[in-house]
C-alpha positions as CSV (number, residue, x, y, z in Angstrom):
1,X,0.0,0.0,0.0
2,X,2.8,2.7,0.3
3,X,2.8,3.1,-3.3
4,X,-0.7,4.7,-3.3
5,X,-0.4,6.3,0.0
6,X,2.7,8.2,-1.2
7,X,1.0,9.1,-4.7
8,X,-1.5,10.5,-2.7
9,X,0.5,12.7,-0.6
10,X,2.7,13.9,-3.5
11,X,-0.6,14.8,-5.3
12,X,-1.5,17.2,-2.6
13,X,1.5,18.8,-2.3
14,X,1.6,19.5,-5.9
15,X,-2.4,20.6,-5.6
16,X,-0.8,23.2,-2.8
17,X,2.3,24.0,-4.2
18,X,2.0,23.6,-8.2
19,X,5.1,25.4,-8.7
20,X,6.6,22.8,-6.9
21,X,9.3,20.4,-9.0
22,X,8.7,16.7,-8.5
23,X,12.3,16.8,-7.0
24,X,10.7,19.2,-3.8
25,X,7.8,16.6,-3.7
26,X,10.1,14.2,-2.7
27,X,12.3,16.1,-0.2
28,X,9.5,17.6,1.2
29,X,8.0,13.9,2.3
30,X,11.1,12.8,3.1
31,X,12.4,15.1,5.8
32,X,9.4,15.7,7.4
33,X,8.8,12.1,7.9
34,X,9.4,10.5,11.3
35,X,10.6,7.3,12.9
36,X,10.3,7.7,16.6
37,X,6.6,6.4,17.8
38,X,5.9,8.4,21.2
39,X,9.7,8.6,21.8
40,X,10.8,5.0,21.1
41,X,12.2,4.5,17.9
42,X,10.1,2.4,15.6
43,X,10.7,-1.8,16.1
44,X,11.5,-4.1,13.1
45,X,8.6,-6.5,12.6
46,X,10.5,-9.2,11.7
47,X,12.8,-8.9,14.6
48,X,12.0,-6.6,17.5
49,X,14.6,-4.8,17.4
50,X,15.2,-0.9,17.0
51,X,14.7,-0.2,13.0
52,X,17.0,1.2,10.8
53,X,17.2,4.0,7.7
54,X,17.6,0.3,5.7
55,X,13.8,-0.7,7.0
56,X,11.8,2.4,7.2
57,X,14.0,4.2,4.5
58,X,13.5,8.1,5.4
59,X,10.6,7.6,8.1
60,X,6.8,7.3,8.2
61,X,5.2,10.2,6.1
62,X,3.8,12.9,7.4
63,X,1.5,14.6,5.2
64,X,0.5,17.6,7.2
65,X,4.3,18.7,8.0
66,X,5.1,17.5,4.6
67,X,2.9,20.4,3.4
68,X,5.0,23.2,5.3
69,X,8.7,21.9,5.3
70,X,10.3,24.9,5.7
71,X,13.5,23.9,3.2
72,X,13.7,21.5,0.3
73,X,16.5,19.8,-1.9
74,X,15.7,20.5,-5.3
75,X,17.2,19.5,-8.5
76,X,17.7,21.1,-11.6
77,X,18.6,19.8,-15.6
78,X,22.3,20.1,-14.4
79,X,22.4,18.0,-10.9
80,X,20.6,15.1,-13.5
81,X,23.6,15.8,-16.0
82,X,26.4,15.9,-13.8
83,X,25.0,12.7,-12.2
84,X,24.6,11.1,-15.0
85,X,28.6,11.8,-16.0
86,X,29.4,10.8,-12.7
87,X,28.1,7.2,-13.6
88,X,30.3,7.4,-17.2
89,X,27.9,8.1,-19.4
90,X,28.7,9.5,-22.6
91,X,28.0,13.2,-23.2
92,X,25.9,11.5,-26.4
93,X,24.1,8.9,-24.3
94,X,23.2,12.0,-21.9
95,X,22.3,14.2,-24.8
96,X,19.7,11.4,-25.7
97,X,18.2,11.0,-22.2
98,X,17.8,14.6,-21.4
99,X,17.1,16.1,-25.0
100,X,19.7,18.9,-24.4
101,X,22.8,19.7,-25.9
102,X,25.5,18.5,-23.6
103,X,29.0,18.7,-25.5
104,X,31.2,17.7,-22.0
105,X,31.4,16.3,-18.7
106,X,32.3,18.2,-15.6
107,X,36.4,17.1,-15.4
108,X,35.5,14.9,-11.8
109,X,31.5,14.5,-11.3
110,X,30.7,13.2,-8.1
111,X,27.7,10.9,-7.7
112,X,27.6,11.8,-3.9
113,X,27.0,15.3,-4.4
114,X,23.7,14.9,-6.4
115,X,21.0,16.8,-4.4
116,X,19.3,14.4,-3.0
117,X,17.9,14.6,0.7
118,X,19.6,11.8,2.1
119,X,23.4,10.7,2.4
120,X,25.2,7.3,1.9
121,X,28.6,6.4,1.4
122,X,31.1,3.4,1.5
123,X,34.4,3.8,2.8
124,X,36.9,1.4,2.3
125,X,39.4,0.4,4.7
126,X,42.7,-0.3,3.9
127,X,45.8,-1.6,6.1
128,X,47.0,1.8,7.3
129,X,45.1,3.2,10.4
130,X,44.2,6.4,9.2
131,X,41.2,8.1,9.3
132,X,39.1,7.7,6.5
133,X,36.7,10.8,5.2
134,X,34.4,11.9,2.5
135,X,32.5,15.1,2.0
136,X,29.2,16.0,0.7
137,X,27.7,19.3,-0.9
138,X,23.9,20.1,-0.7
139,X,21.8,22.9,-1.8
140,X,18.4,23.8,0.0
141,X,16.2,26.0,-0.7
142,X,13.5,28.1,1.6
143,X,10.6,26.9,1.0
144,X,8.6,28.5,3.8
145,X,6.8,31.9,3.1
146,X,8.8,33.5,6.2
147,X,11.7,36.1,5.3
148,X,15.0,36.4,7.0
149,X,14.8,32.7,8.8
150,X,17.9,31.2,10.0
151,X,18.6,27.4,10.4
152,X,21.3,25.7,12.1
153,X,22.2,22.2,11.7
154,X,22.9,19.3,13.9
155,X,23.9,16.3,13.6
156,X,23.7,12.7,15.6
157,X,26.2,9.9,14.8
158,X,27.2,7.1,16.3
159,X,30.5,6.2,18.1
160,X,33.3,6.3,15.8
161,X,32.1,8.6,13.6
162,X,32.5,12.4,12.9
163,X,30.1,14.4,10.9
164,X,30.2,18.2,10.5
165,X,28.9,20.6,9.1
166,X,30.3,23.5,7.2
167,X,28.6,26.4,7.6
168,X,26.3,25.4,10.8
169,X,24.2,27.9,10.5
170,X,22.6,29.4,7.3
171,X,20.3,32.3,6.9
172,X,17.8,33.0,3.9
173,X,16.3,36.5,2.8
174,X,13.3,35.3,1.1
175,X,11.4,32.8,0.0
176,X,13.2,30.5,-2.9
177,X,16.8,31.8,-1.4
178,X,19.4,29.0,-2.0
179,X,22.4,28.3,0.4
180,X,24.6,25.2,0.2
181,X,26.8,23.1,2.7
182,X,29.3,20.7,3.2
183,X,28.7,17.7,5.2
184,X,32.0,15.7,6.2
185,X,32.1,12.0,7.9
186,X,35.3,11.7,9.1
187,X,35.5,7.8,10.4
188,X,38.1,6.1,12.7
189,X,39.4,2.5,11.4
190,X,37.6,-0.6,12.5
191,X,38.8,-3.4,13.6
192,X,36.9,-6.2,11.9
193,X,36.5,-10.0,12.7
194,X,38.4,-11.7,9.6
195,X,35.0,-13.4,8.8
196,X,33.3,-9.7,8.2
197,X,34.4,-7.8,5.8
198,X,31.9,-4.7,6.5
199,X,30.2,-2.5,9.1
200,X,27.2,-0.4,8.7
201,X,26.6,2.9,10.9
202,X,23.5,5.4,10.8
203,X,23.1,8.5,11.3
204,X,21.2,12.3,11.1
205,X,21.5,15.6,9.7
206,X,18.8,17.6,10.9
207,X,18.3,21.5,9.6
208,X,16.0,23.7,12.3
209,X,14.9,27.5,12.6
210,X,12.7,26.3,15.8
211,X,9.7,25.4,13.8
212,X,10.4,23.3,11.1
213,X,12.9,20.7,11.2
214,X,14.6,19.2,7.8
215,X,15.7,15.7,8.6
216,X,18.0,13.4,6.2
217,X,19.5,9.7,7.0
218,X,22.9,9.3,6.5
219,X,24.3,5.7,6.2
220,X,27.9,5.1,5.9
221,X,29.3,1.7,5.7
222,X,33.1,1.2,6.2
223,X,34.3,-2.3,4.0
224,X,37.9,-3.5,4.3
225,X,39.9,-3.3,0.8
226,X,40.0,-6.5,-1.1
């Protein structure tokens, strides 16, 4: 049933807010969603147990903050292009795809940085005991009717791993303003059983101005190099 349920949300978004791309839509669900049931996080059916970003995916929908989310991760023609280079496509397969005329690829596209409302990454492990570290860049954009509104960010992460953000705080002007970030995960080395090759963390970025608040999962799994 979540395939209906969720057409039927994203159908009255876009009845309130037809400007509204189908990229916003999607944010919009997605970090006002929820996965704590009157405090306790939400159990896995199958086993009990706490769930994860890899059972409820960004959180149960909510349609009524979904309507007012305060900011939202768009995406225009170009985050679709540079993705799409970022996966080695040809600038004449991407040409076909998107009906534009794209002569080149960005010299080092980077899949991670497509604007999507959530974060996941692997980071691989090799014999040296260094930290290992990735980065991310977002853009959001105000969504919410108020002027001059100024969000800061916080994050929740597990032992073992290091996320921040640069800049913490960011203020908008007016509606439709856009501001970017950089999220970092900075990781400490594991030290792995020989029979597992993997570990999987989760983790939160949340965006607030003290009445909204813009949630995205972040999963990071650290793998030893084969």
């Amino acid at each position: 049933m979540s395939c209906p349920h969720i057409s039927g949300v994203a159908a009255l978004l876009k009845g309130a807010h037809p400007d509204w791309s189908p990229a916003a839509i999607r944010s919009a669900i997605m970090t006002t969603a929820y996965t704590n049931t009157l405090n306790v996080p939400m159990p896995d059916e199958a086993t009990g147990n706490a769930s994860t970003p890899f059972d409820f995916g960004a959180g149960h929908v909510d349609p009524q903050r979904a309507m007012d989310p305060g900011l939202i991760y768009d995406l225009g023609l170009d985050d679709y292009v540079n993705f799409l280079c970022s996966l080695a496509y040809s600038p004449q397969s991407i040409k076909v795809l998107t009906r534009t005329n794209v002569t080149s690829c960005p010299a080092e596209p980077q899949s991670g940085n497509f604007n999507y409302p959530s974060f996941s990454t692997f980071l691989r492990q090799g014999s040296s005991n260094s930290n290992l570290s990735t980065s991310f860049v977002r853009t959001v954009t105000l969504a919410a009717p108020s002027i001059n509104s100024t969000y800061t960010a916080t994050v929740t992460a597990p032992t073992g791993i290091e996320l921040t953000v640069e800049p913490k705080m960011l203020k908008f002007s007016k509606r439709g303003h856009k501001l970017s970030f950089t999220l970092t995960v900075n990781a400490k080395p594991l030290q792995l059983p020989p029979t597992v090759n993997s570990q999987t963390f989760f983790a939160s970025l949340a965006w607030s101005d003290g009445k909204h608040v813009v949630r995205s999962p972040i999963v990071i799994t650290i793998q030893k190099s084969q």
